[in-house]
N, C-alpha and C positions, 0 to 999 in steps of 0.2 A: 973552433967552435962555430964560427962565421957561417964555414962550409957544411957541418952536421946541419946549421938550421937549413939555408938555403937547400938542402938537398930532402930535408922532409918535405919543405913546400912545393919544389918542385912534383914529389911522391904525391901529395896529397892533391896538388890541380891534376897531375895524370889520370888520378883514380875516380878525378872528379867527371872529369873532360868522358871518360869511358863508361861511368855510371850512365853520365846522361846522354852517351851516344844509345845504352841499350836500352833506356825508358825511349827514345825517340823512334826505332826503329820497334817495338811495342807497336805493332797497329791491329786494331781490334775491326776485324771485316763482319758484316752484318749483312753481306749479300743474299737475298731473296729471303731474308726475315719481313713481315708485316708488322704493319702499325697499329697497336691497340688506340684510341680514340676516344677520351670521356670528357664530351661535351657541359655536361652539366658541373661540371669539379672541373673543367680546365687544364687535364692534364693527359700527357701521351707516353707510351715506354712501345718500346720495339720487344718482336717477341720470332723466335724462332717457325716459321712456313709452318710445319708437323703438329704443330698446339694449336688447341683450339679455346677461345677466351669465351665465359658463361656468365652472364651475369646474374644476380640472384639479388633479392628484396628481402627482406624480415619476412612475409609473408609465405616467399617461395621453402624458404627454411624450418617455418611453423608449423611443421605435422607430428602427428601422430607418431613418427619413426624416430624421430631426428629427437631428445631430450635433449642432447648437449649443445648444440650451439644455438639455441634461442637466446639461452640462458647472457651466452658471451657475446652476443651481439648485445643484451641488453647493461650488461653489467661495462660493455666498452663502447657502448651509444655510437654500435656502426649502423650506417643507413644503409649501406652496397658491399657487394660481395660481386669482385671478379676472378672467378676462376681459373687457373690456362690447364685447359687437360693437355698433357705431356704424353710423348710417345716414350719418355725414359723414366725405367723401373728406380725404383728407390727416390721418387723428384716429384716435387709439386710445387707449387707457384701461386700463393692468393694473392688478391690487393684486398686491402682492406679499407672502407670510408669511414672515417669516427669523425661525429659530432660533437669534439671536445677538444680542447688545447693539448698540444705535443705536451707542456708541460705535468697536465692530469695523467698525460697515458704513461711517461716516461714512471711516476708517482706511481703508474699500477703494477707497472712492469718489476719497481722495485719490492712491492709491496706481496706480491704474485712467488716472488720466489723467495722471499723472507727464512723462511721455514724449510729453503730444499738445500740439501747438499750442494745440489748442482746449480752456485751463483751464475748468473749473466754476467758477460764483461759489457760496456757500455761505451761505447767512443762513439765521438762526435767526426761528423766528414762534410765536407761538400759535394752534393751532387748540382753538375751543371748548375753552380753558384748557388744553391737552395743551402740550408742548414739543415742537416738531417742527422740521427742517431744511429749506429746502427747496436743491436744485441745480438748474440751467440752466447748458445749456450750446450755442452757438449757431455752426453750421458751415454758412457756405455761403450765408446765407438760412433756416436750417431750424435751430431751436431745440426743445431737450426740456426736458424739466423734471420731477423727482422728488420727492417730497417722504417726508421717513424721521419715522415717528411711535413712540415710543417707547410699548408697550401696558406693557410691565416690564421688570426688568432684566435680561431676556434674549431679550426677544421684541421685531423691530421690524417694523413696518406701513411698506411703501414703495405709497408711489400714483406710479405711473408716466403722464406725456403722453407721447405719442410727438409724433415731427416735426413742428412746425408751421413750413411753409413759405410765409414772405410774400416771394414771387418771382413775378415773372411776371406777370401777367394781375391787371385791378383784381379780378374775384370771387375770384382766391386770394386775393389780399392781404385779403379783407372775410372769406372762409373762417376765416385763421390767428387774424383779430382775433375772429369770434365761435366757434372753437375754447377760444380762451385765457379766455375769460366763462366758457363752459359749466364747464368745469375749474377755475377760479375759484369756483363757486357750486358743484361738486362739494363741493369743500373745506371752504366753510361750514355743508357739513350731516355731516358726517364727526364721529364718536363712538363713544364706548365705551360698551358700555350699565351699568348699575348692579346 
């Protein structure tokens, strides 16, 4: 009996030892990616060379053309709007500035999909030490995903992916998967500056 135990624990530090050799050997390269930089909010994320970041005001969004998103900047009291235009189809990238507590928008998010099929999962993570949410929500083949970072307690940072759709054709399906890396490694350079 002695040796069945000792022989699991041995198994299980093996398994241990090799997990965390392959999280170690995980290194995420960002070579000739550029630094987004938002002075006024204090906070910075690296972004892939090929994109280009746009910023926009409540004002810039207010025409004539545009009904829908006046509406949601007002109804999610964001002041800023950065855009990354992307060189990859089916991908987009906003940040979003809201003028309200993580805890009001986490409340909207919930309240947003009350009524749809398609619930949001909702997990909590740290990025480079911040407390942040992240949501996904996946209709059809075509999954988004947001994540709400709290800068203080009244100000929250949403980083929005748009659609990533693994349907169809093997190069979508290879698109959605290295979409979801890029935006992934967006994340791990994302900070407040000091």
């Amino acid at each position: 009996m002695n040796k069945f135990i000792l022989v699991i624990i041995i198994i299980i530090i093996g398994v241990g030892i090799w997990w965390w050799q392959q999280s170690a050997n995980t290194v995420i390269t960002n070579t000739g990616w550029l630094t987004y930089e938002n002075r006024d909010y204090n906070f910075e994320l690296q972004y892939p060379n090929d994109w280009t970041p746009q910023e926009s005001s409540y004002d810039d969004i207010n025409t004539e053309e545009n009904k829908w998103e006046p509406k949601y900047w007002e109804d999610w009291k964001v002041v800023k709007k950065i855009s990354f235009n992307t060189s990859v189809e089916f991908f987009y990238l906003d940040v979003y500035i809201m003028d309200q507590s993580i805890e009001s928008v986490l409340d909207k998010v919930g309240k947003n999909h009350s009524n749809s099929p398609f619930q949001p999962s909702l997990e909590e993570i740290k990025i480079n030490a911040n407390q942040a949410y992240v949501t996904s929500v996946c209709d059809l083949g075509c999954c988004s995903k947001d994540v709400y970072i709290a800068k203080d307690e009244n100000t929250t940072i949403q980083i929005a992916r748009g659609a990533v759709c693994s349907v169809g054709s093997e190069e979508n399906i290879q698109k959605a998967e290295n979409n979801t890396n890029t935006f992934e490694q967006i994340l791990t350079t994302f900070k407040f500056a000091k």
